[in-house]
TORLO-700993 format. One record per residue (C-alpha): residue number from 1; residue in three letters; chain; x, y, z. Coordinates in nm, 3 decimals. Each point is the difference from the previous one (the first is absolute). Layout:
residues N
REC | k | r | c | X | Y | Z
REC | NUM | Ala | A | X | Y | Z
...
END
This chain:
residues 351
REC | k | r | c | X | Y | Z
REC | 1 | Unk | A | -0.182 | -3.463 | 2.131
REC | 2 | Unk | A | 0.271 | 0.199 | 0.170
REC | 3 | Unk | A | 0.246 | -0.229 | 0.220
REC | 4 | Unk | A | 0.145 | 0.113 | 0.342
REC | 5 | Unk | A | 0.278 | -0.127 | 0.213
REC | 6 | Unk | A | -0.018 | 0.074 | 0.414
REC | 7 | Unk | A | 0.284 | -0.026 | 0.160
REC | 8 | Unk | A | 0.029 | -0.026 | 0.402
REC | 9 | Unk | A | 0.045 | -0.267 | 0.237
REC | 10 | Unk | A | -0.303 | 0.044 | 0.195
REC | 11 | Unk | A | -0.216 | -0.228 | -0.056
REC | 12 | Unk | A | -0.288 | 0.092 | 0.091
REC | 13 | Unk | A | 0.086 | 0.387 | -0.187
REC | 14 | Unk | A | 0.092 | -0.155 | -0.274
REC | 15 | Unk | A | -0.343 | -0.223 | -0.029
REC | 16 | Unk | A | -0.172 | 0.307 | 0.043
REC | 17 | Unk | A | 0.153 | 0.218 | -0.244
REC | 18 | Unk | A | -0.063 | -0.306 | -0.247
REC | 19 | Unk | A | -0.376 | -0.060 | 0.088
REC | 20 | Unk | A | -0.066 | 0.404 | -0.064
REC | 21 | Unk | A | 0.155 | -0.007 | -0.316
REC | 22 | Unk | A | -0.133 | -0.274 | -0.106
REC | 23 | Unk | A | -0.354 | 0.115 | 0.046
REC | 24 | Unk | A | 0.084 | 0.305 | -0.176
REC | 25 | Unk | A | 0.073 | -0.227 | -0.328
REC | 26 | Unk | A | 0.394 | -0.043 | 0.017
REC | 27 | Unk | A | 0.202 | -0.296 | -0.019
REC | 28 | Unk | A | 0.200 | -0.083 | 0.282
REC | 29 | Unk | A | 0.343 | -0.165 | 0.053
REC | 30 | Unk | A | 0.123 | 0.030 | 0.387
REC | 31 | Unk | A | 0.357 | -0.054 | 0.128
REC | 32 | Unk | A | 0.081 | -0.043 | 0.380
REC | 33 | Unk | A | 0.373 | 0.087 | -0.035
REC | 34 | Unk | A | 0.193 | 0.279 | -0.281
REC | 35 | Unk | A | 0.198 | -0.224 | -0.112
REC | 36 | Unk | A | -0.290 | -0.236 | -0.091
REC | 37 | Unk | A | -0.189 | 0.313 | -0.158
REC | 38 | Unk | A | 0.304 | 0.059 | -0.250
REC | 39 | Unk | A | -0.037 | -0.315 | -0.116
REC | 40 | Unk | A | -0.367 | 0.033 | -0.010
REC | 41 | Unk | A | 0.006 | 0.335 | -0.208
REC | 42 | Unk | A | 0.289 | -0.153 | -0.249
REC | 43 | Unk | A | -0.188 | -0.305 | -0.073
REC | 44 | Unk | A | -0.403 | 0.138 | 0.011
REC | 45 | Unk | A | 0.085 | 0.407 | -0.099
REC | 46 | Unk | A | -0.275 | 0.117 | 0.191
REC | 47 | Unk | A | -0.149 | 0.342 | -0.102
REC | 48 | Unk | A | 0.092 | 0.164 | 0.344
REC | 49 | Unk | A | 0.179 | -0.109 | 0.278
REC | 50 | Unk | A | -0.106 | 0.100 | 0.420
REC | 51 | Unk | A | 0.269 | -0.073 | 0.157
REC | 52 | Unk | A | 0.110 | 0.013 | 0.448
REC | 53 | Unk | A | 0.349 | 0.159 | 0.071
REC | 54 | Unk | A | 0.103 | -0.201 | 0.310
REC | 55 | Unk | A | 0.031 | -0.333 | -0.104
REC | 56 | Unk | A | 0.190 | -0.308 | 0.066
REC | 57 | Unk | A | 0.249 | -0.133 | -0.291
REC | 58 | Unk | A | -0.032 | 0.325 | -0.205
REC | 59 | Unk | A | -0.164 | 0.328 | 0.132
REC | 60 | Unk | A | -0.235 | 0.188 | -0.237
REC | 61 | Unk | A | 0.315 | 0.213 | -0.106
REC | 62 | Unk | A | 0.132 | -0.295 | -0.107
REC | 63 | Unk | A | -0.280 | -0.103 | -0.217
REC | 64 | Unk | A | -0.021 | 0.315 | -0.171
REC | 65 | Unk | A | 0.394 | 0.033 | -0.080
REC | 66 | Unk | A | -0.014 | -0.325 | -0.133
REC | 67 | Unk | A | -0.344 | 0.041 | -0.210
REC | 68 | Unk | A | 0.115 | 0.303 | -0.122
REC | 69 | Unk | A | 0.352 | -0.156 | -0.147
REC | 70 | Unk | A | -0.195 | -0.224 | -0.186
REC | 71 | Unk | A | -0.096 | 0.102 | -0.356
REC | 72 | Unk | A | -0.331 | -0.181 | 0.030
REC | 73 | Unk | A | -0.124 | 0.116 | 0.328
REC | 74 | Unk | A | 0.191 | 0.334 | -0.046
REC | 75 | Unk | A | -0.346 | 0.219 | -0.080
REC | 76 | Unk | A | -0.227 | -0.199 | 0.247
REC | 77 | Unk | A | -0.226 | 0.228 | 0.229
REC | 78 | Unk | A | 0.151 | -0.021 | 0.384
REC | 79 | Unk | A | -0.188 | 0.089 | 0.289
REC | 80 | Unk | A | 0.172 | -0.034 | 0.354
REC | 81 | Unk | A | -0.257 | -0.093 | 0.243
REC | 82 | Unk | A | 0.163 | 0.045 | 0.411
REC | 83 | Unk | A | -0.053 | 0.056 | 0.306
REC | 84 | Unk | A | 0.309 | 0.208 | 0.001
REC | 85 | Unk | A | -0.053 | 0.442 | 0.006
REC | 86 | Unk | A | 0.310 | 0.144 | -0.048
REC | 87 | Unk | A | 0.099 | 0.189 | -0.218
REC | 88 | Unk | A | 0.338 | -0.124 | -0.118
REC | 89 | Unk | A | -0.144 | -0.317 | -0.051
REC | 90 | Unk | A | -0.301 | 0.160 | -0.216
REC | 91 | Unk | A | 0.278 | 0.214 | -0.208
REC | 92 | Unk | A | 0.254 | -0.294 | -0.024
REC | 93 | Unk | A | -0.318 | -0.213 | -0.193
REC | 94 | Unk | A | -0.086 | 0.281 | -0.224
REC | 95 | Unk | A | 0.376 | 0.072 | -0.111
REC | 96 | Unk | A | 0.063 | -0.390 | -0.106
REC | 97 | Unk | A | -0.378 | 0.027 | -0.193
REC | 98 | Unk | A | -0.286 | -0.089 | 0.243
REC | 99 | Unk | A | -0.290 | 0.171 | -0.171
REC | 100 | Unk | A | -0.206 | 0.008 | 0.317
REC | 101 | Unk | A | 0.038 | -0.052 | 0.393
REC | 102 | Unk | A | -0.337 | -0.114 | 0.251
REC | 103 | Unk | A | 0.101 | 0.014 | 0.328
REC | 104 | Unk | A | -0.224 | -0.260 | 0.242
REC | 105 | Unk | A | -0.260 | -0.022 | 0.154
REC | 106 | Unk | A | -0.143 | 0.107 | -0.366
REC | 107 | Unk | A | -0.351 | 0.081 | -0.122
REC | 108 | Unk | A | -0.093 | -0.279 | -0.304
REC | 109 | Unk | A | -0.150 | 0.297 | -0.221
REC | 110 | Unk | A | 0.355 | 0.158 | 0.058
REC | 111 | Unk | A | 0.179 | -0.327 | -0.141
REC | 112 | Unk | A | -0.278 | -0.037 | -0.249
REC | 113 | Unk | A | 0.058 | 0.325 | -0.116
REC | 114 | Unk | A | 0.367 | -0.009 | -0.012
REC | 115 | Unk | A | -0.026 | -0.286 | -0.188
REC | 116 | Unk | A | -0.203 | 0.104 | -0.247
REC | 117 | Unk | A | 0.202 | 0.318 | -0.067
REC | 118 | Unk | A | 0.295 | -0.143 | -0.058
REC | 119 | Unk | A | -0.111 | -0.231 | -0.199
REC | 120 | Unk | A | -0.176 | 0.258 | -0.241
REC | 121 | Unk | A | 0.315 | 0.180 | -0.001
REC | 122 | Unk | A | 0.190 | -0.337 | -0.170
REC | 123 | Unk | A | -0.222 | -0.038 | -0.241
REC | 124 | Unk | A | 0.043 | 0.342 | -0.119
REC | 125 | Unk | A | 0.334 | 0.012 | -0.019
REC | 126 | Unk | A | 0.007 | -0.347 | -0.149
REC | 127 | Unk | A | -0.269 | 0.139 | -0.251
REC | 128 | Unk | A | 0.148 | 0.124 | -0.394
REC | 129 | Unk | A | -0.132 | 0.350 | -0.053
REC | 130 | Unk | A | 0.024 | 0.146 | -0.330
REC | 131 | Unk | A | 0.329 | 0.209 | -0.043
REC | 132 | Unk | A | -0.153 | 0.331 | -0.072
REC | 133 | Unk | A | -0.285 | 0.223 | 0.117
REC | 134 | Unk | A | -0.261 | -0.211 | 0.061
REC | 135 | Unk | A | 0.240 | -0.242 | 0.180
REC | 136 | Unk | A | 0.085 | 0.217 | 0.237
REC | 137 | Unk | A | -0.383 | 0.144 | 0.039
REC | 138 | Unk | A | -0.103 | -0.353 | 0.053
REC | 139 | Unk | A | 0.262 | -0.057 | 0.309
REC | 140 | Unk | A | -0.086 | 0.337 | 0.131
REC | 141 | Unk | A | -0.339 | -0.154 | -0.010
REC | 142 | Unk | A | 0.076 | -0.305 | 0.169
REC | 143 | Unk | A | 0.179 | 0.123 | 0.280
REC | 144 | Unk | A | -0.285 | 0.257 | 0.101
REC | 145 | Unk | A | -0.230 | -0.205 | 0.032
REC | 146 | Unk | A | 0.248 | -0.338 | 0.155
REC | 147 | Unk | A | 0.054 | 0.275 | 0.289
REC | 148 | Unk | A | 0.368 | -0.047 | -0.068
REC | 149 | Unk | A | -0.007 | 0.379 | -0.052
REC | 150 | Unk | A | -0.274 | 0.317 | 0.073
REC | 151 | Unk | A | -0.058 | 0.238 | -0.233
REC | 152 | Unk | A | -0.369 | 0.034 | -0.023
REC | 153 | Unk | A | -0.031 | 0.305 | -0.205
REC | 154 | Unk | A | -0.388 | 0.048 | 0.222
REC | 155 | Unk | A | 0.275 | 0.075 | 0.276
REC | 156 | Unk | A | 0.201 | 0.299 | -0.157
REC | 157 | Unk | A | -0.042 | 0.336 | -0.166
REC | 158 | Unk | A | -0.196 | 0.020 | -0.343
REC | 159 | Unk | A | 0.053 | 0.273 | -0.220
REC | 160 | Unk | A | -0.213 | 0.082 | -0.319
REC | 161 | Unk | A | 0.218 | 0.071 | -0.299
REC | 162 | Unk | A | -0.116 | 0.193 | -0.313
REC | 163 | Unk | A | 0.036 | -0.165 | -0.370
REC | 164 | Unk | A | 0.321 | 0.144 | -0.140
REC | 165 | Unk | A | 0.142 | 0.056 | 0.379
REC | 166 | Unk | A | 0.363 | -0.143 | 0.080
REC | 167 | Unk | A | 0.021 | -0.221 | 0.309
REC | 168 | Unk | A | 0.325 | -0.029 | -0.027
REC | 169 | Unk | A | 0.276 | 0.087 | -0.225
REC | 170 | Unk | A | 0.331 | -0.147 | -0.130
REC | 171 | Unk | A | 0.308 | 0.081 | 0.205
REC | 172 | Unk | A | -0.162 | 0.060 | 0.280
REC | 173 | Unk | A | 0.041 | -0.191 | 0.353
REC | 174 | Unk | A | -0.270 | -0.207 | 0.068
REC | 175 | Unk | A | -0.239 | 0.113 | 0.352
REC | 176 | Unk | A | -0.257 | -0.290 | -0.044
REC | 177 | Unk | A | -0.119 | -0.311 | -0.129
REC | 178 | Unk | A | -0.352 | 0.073 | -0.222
REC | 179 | Unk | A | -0.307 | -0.254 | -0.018
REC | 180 | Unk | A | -0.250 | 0.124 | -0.300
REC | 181 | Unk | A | -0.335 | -0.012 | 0.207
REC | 182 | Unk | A | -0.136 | 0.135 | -0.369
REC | 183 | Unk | A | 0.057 | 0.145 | -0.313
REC | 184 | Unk | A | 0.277 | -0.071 | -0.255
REC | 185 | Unk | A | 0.362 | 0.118 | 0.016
REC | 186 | Unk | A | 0.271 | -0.045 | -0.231
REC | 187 | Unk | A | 0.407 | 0.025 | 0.027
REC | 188 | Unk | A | 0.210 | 0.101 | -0.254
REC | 189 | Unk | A | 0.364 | 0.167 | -0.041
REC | 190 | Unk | A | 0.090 | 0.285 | -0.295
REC | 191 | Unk | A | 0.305 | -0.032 | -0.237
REC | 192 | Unk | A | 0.222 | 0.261 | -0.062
REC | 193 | Unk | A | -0.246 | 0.124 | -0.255
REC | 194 | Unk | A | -0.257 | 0.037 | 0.203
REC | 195 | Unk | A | -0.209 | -0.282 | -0.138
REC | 196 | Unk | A | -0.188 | -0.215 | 0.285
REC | 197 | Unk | A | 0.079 | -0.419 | 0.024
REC | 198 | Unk | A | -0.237 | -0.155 | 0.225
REC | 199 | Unk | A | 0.105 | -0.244 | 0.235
REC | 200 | Unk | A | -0.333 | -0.107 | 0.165
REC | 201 | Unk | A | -0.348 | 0.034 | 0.097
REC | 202 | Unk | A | -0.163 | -0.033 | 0.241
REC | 203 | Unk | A | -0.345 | -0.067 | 0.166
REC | 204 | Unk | A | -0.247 | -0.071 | 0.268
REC | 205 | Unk | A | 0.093 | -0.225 | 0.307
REC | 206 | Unk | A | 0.428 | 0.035 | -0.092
REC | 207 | Unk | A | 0.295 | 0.143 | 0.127
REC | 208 | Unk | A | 0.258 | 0.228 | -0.111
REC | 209 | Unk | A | 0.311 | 0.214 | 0.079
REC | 210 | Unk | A | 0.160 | -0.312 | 0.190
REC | 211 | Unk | A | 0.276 | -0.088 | -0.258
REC | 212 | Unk | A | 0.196 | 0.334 | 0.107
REC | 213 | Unk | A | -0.059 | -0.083 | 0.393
REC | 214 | Unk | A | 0.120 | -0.326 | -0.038
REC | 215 | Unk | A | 0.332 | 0.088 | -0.178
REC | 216 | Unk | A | 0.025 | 0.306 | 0.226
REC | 217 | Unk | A | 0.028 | 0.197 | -0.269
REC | 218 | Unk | A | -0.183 | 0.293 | -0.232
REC | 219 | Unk | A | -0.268 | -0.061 | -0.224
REC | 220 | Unk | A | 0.075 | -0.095 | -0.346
REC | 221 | Unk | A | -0.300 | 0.124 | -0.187
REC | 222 | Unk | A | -0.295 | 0.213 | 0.109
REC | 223 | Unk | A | -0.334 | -0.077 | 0.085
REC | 224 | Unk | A | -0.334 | 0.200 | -0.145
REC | 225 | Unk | A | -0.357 | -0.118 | 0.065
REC | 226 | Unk | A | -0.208 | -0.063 | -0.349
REC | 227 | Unk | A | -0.284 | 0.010 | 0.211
REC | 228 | Unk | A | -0.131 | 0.191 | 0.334
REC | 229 | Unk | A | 0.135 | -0.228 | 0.274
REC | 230 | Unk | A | -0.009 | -0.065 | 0.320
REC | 231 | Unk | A | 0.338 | -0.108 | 0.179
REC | 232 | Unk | A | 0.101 | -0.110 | 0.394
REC | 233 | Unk | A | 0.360 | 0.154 | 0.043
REC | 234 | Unk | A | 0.153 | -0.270 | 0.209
REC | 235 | Unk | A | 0.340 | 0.146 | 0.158
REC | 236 | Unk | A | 0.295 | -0.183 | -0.139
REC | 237 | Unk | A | 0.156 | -0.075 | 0.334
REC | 238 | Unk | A | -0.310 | -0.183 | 0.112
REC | 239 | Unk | A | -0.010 | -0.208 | -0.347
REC | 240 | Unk | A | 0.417 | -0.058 | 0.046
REC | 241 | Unk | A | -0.062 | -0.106 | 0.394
REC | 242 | Unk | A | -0.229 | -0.252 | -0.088
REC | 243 | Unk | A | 0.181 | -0.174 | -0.291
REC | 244 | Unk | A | 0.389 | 0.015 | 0.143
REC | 245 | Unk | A | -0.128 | -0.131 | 0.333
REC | 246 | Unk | A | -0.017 | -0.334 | -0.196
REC | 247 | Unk | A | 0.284 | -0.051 | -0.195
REC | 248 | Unk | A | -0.209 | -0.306 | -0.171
REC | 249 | Unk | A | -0.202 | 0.234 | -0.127
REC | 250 | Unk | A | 0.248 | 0.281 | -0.119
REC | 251 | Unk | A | 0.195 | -0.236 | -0.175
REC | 252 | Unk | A | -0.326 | -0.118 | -0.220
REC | 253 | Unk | A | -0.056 | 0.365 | -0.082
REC | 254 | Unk | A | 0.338 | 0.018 | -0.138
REC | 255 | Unk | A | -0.009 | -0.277 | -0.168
REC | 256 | Unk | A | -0.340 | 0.168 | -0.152
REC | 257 | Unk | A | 0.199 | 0.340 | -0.121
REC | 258 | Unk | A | 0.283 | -0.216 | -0.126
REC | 259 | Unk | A | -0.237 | -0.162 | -0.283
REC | 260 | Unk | A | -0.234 | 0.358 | 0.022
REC | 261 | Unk | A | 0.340 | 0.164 | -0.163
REC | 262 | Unk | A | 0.057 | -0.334 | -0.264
REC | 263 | Unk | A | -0.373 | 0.070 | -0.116
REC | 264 | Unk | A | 0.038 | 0.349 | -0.067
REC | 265 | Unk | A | 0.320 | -0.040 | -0.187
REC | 266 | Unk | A | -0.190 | -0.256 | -0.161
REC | 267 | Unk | A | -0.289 | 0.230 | -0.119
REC | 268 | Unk | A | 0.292 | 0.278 | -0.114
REC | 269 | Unk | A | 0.111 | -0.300 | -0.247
REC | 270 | Unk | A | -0.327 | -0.013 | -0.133
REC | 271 | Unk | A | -0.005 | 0.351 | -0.059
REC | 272 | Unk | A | 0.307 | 0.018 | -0.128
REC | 273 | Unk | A | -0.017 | -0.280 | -0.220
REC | 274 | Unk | A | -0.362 | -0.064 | -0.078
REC | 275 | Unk | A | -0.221 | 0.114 | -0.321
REC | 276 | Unk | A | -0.274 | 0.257 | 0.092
REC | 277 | Unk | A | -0.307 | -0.243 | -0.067
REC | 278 | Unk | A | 0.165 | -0.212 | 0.267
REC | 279 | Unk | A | 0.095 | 0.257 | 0.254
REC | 280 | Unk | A | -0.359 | 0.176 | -0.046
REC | 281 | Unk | A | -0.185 | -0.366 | 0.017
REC | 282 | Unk | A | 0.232 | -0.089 | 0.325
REC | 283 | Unk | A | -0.139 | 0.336 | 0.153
REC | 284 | Unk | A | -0.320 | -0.054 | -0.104
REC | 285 | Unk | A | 0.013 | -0.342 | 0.155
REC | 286 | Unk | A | 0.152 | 0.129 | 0.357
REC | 287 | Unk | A | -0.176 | 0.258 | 0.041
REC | 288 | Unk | A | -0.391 | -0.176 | -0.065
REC | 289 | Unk | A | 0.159 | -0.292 | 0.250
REC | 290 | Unk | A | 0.109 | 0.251 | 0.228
REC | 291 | Unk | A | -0.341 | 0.246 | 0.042
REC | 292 | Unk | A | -0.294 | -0.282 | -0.124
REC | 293 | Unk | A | -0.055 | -0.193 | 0.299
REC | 294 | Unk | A | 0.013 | -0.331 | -0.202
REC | 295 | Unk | A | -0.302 | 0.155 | -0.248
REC | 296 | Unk | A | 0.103 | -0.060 | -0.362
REC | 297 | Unk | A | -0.241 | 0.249 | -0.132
REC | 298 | Unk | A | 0.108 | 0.268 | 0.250
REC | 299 | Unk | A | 0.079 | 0.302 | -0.216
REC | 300 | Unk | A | 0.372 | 0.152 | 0.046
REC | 301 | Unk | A | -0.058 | 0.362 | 0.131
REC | 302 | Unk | A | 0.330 | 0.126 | 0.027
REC | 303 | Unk | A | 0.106 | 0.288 | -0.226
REC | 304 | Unk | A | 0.196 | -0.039 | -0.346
REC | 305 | Unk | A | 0.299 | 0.222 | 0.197
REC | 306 | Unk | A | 0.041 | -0.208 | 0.239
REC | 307 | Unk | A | -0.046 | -0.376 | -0.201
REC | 308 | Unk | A | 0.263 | 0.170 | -0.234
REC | 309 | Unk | A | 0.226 | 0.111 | 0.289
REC | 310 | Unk | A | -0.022 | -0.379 | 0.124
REC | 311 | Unk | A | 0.054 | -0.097 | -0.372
REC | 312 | Unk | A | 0.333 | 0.271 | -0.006
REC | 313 | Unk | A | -0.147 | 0.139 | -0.335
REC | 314 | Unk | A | -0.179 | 0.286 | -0.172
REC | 315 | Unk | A | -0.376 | 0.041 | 0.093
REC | 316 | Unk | A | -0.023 | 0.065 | -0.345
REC | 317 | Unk | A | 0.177 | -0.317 | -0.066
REC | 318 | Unk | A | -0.194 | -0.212 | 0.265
REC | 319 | Unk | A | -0.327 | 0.199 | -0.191
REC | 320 | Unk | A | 0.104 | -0.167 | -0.334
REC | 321 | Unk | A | 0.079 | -0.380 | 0.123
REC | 322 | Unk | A | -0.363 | 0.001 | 0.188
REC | 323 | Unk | A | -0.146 | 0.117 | -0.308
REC | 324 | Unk | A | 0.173 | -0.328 | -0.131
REC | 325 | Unk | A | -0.142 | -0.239 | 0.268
REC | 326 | Unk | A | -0.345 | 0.108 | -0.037
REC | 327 | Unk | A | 0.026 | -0.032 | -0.390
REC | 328 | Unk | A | 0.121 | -0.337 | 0.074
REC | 329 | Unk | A | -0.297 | -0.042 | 0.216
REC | 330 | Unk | A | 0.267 | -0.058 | 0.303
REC | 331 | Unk | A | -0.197 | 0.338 | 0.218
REC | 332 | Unk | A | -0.280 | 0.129 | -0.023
REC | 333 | Unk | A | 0.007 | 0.410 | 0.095
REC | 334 | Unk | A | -0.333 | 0.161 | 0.104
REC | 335 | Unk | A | -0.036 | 0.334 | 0.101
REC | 336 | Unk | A | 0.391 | 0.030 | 0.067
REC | 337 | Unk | A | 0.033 | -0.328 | 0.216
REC | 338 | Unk | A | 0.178 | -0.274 | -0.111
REC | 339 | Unk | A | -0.170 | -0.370 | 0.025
REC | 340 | Unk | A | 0.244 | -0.289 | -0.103
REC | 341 | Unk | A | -0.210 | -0.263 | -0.266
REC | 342 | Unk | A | 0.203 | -0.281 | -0.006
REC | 343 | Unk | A | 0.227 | -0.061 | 0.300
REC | 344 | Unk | A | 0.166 | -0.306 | -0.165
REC | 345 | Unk | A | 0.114 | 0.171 | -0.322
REC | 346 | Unk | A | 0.115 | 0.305 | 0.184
REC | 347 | Unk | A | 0.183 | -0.177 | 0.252
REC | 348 | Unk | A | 0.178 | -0.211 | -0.311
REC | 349 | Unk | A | 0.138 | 0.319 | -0.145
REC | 350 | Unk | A | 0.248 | -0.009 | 0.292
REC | 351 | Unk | A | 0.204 | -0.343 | -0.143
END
């Protein structure tokens, strides 16, 4: 059960405030004064804090300087709740951290709502995504649908790409932020001999291209579409709007490309470094997880280019180590497609 802390020395606002909250399932903790409620929020940590600004003993400024100082009450959701409209005040709050400001008389589906926002929001950016792709597909995710940012792809332009088609290609400046309605697409850069290293794929219900937006800079591979898509172009500035309005929120994204980077250096070790069997069993392995929707028997249908441009080998090579794994009775390969036998034993190959 989430906890709450109200803050004002109103009595009968305060009693209010608590009885609607508490029939909407939260725990309450009231204080009559700020400096009562600092005490309050260092002792009980509630999971939010509602909060008055005029106040006897210690105004709601107060309260929030002080909560904010402190390294456990430092992240705690505020929400001033006033009676006071201007608009220094509102700015003043915002610039020391307030996440949200109600002026009275409020509606209780307004506070509700608030409330429940901003309490979402904490959790994601409390929550430990994955430092890589699927990390940051996951937070995308999470924030769509929280309502901490818009970008429902039913709400922007689709555009139906041909297999083989670039959407968009390395060095380029990035124009929009792409959501794979469906299909399959794949990024990759080329060496200097011309030889293709993919860097991802990519399918149904994720997003791409946002790496280079959020580092304001070009892309660093190019992206082709495996197979006939369908893709909602969201314009970058809209995408950048909503996530640098929220510094919270930009800073987890960051935080997300920071480890996005370590992984990928990561995966050049293995290729670097790693015997074939265990490069072509670690693709083999990624790129089932990746397009099976959780069916084990779901055959790989991806071509032997492109497995052996994720691999960063020969297809000829890549040709010869499957031929390997099915002797070993690791695959199975019917009618070109590639079905993986024994999960366990493949997956061992890669320790």
């Amino acid at each position: 059960m989430k906890s709450i802390l109200i803050i004002d020395d109103h009595d009968q606002i305060r009693e209010n405030i608590a009885e609607i909250l508490s029939l909407a399932g939260y725990q309450i903790f009231t204080a009559e004064n700020g400096k009562k409620g600092v005490e309050i929020a260092l002792q009980q940590q509630p999971d939010l804090v509602v909060c008055d600004i005029m106040m006897p003993e210690l105004d709601g400024f107060g309260v929030l300087h002080l909560l904010r100082k402190n390294a456990s009450t430092e992240h705690i959701p505020f929400i001033f709740l006033t009676a006071k409209v201007e608009r220094s005040d509102f700015r003043k709050g915002m610039e020391m951290g307030a996440d949200d400001y109600i002026t009275k008389p409020f509606d209780d589906i307004e506070l509700l709502n608030a409330i429940e926002i901003r309490l979402k929001k904490q959790e994601i950016l409390e929550q430990k995504y994955a430092g890589d792709e699927k990390g940051m597909q996951e937070l995308m995710k999470d924030l769509n649908q929280s309502g901490l940012i818009h970008l429902d792809p039913e709400k922007f332009e689709v555009e139906s790409v041909s297999k083989k088609q670039h959407i968009y290609s390395e060095g380029k400046r990035p124009r929009f932020l792409y959501y794979l309605k469906s299909g399959k697409v794949k990024t990759f850069k080329l060496h200097d001999d011309g030889k293709e290293y993919i860097t991802n794929l990519y399918q149904a219900g994720e997003y791409l291209g946002y790496i280079a937006l959020l580092e304001n800079s070009v892309y660093d591979d190019t992206a082709e579409v495996l197979e006939d898509a369908d893709l909602a172009m969201i314009p970058a500035q809209d995408f950048l709007q909503l996530v640098f309005n929220d510094l919270a929120i930009a800073t987890k994204f960051i935080r997300l490309i920071s480890h996005n980077v370590k992984d990928k250096e990561e995966r050049l070790l293995h290729l670097a470094y790693d015997s074939l069997r265990k490069r072509v069993a670690k693709a083999l392995v990624d790129i089932h997880k990746k397009f099976s929707d959780g069916n084990e028997n779901r055959a790989i249908e991806i071509s032997r280019e492109d497995i052996a441009q994720y691999v960063g080998t020969a297809t000829e090579s890549l040709i010869r180590t499957l031929s390997d794994f099915k002797s070993e009775k690791l695959v199975e390969i019917k009618e070109g497609k590639i079905r993986i036998s024994d999960h366990a034993k493949l997956s061992n190959l890669l320790y």
